[in-house]
C-alpha positions as CSV (number, residue, x, y, z in Angstrom):
1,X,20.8,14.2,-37.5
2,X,17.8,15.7,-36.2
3,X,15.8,12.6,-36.6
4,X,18.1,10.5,-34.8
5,X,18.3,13.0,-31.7
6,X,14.3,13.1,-31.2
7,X,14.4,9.2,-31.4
8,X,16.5,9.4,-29.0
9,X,14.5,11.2,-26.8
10,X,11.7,9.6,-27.3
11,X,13.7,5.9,-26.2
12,X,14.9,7.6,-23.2
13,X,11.7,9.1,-22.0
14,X,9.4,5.8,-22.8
15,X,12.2,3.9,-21.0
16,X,12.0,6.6,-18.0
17,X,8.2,6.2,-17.7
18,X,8.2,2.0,-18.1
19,X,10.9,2.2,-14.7
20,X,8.5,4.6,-13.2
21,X,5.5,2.4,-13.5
22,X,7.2,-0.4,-12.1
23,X,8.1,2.0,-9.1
24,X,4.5,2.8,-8.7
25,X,3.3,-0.5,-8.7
26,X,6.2,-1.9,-6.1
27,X,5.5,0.7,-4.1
28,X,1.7,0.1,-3.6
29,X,2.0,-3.5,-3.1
30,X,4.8,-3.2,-0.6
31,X,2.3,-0.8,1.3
32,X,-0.6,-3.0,0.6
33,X,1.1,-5.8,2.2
34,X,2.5,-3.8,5.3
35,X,-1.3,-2.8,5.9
36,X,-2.4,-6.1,5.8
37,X,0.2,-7.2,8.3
38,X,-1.5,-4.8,10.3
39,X,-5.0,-5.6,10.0
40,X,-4.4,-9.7,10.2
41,X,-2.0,-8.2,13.9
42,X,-5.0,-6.3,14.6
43,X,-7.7,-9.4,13.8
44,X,-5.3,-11.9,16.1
45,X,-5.6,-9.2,18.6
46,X,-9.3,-8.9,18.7
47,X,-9.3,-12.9,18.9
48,X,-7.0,-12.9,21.7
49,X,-8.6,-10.1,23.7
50,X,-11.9,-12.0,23.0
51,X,-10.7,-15.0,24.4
52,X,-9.0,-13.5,27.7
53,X,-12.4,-11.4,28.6
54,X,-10.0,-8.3,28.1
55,X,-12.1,-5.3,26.8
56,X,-8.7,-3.3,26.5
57,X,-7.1,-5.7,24.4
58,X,-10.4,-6.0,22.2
59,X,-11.1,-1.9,21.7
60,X,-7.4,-1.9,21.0
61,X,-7.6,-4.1,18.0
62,X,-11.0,-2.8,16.9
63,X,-9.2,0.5,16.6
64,X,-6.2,-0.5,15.5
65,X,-8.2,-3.0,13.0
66,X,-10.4,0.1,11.6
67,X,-7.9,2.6,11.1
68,X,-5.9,-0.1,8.8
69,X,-8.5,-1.0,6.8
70,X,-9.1,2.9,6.3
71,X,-5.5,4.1,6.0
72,X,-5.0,1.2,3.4
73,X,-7.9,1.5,1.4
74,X,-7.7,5.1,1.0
75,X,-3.9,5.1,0.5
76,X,-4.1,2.5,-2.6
77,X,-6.7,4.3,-3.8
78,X,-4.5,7.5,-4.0
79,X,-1.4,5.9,-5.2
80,X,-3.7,4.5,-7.9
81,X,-4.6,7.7,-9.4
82,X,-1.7,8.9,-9.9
């Protein structure tokens, strides 16, 4: 009886970790798309602030553009090691 109730266990627990996983890795992609929404928003901005003359519109996207790349980056990176 006591076999049967680590086995059990042991199901439960692998099956636990496998939905887990799967979590993770939805997770990261779902953010790793979102961020690259943001840096392809933040490219069309440069392009269109390059095209209008508009020094406003194209320090807006390099900023915008910069902290995206940085925020997704180090964000993967960290969901990754865990």
């Amino acid at each position: 009886m006591e076999t049967l109730v680590r086995e059990t266990t042991i199901a439960a627990q692998s099956v636990r970790s496998e939905q887990a996983s799967e979590t993770s890795l939805t997770n990261t992609l779902s953010f790793a798309f979102a961020l690259t929404a943001v840096f392809i928003a933040g490219i069309t901005m440069a392009i269109v602030g390059a095209a209008t003359a508009s020094t406003v519109i194209l320090s807006s996207a390099i900023i915008i553009t910069t902290v995206a790349a940085f925020v997704g980056v180090y964000g993967i990176l960290n969901m990754m090691t865990r």
